[in-house]
C-alpha positions as CSV (number, residue, x, y, z in Angstrom):
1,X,165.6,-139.2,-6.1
2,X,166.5,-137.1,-2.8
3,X,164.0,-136.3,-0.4
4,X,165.0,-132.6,-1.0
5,X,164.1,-133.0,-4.9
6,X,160.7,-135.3,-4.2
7,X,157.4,-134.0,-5.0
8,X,154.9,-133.9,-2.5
9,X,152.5,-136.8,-2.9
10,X,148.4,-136.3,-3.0
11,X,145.3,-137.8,-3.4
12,X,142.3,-136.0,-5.3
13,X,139.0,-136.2,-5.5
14,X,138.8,-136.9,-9.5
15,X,136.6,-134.8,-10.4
16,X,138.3,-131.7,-9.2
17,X,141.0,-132.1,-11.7
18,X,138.5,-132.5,-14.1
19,X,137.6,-136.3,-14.7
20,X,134.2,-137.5,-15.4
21,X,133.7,-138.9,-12.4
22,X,130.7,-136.3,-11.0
23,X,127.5,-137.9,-10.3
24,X,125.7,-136.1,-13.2
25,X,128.5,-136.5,-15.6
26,X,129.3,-132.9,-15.3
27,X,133.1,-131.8,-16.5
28,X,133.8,-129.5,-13.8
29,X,137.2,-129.0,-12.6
30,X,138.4,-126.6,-9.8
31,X,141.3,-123.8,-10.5
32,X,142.1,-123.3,-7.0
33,X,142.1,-127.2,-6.6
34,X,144.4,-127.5,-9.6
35,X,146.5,-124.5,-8.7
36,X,147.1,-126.1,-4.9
37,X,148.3,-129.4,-6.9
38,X,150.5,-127.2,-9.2
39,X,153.8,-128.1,-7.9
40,X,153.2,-132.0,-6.5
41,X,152.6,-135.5,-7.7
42,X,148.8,-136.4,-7.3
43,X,146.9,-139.4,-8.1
44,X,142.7,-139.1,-8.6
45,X,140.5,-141.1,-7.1
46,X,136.6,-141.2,-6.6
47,X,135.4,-143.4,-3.7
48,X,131.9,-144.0,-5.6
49,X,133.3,-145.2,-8.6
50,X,135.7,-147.0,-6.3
51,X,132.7,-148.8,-4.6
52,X,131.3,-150.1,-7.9
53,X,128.8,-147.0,-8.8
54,X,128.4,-145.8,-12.4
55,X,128.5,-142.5,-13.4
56,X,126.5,-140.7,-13.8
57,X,124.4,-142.2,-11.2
58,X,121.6,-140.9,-9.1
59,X,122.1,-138.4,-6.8
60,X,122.4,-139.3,-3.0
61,X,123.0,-138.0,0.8
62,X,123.6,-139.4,3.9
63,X,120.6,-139.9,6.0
64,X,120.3,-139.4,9.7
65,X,123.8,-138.4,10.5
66,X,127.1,-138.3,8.9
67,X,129.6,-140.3,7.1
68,X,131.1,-141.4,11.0
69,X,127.8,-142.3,11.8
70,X,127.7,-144.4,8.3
71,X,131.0,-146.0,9.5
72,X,129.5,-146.8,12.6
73,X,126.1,-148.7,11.1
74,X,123.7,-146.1,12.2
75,X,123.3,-143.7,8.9
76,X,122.7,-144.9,5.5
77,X,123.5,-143.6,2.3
78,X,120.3,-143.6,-0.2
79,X,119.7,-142.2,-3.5
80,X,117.0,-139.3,-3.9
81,X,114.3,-141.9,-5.2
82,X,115.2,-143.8,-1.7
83,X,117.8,-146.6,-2.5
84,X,120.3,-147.6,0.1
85,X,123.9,-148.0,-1.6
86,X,125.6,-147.6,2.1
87,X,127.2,-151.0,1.1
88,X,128.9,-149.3,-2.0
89,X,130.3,-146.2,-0.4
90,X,131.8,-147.7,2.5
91,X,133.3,-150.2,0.0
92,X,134.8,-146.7,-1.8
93,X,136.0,-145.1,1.3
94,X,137.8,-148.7,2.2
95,X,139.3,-148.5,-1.3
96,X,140.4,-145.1,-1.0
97,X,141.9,-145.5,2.3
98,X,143.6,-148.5,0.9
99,X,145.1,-146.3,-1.8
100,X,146.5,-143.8,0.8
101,X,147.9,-146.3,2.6
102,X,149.6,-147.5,0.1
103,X,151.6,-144.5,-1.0
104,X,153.5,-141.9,1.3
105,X,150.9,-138.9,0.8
106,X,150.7,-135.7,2.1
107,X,146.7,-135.1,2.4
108,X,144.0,-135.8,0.5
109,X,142.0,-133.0,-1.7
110,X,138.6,-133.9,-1.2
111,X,135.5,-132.3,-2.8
112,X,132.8,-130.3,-0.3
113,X,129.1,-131.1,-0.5
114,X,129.5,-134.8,-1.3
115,X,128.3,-137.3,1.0
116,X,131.4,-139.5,0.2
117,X,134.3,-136.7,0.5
118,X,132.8,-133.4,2.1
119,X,135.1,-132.6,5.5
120,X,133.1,-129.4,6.7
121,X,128.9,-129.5,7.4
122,X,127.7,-133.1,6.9
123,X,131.2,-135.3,6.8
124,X,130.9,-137.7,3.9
125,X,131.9,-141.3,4.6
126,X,135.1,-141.0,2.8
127,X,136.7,-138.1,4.6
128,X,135.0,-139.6,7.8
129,X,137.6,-142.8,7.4
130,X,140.6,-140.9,6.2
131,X,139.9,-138.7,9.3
132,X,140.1,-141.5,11.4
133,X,143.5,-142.8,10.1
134,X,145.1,-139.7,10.7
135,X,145.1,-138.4,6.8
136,X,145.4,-134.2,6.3
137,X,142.2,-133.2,4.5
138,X,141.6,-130.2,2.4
139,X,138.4,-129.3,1.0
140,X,137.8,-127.7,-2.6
141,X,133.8,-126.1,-3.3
């Protein structure tokens, strides 16, 4: 195929195109998401599930700082009842990043509020690594 008749290339945060892949469960996918995806290729990925958590699972945030500070071995991630699963979402950003580097992408659709892909407020650990490789990021409420 010509570069002139080749798709633009994503990756999506799976649950904005509707997977069950939420941390509750929830079926909630994003029109405006979707729409923005309309005329590409895109493949879903959720870093969580990618670092060996079920779903649905308990909820969680990053604690004292943000996912670059998680990177960096001075945050944690913990669940609301207190468990530290820092180990599992830096294993899901490393396996998203791994993904992206894998394929010639064009950005990464990423889901706000989530400590492992939020870009704006509170960074989540995902975005925070695909940030630092140089990956576009967009950001879907």
């Amino acid at each position: 195929m010509s570069n002139s008749t080749t798709k633009p290339l994503y990756l999506v945060s799976a649950c904005l195109v509707g997977l069950c892949t939420r941390y509750d469960g929830a079926l909630k996918s994003h029109e405006t998401c979707k729409e923005f995806l309309k005329n590409s290729i895109w493949i879903p990925v959720c870093p969580e599930q990618l670092g060996g958590l079920p779903t649905p699972r308990p909820a969680a945030e990053i604690i004292d700082g943000n996912g670059h500070d998680v990177l960096e071995g001075k945050a944690t991630v913990c669940t609301k009842e207190g468990d530290d699963i820092t180990a599992s979402f830096i294993q899901g950003a490393k396996q998203t990043l791994q993904i992206a580097n894998a394929h010639p992408i064009q950005g990464v659709c990423l889901k706000a509020k989530s400590p492992s892909c939020a870009v704006s407020g509170t960074i989540g650990v995902t975005a925070a690594l695909l940030k630092n490789h140089g990956f576009k990021l967009y950001e879907f409420q």
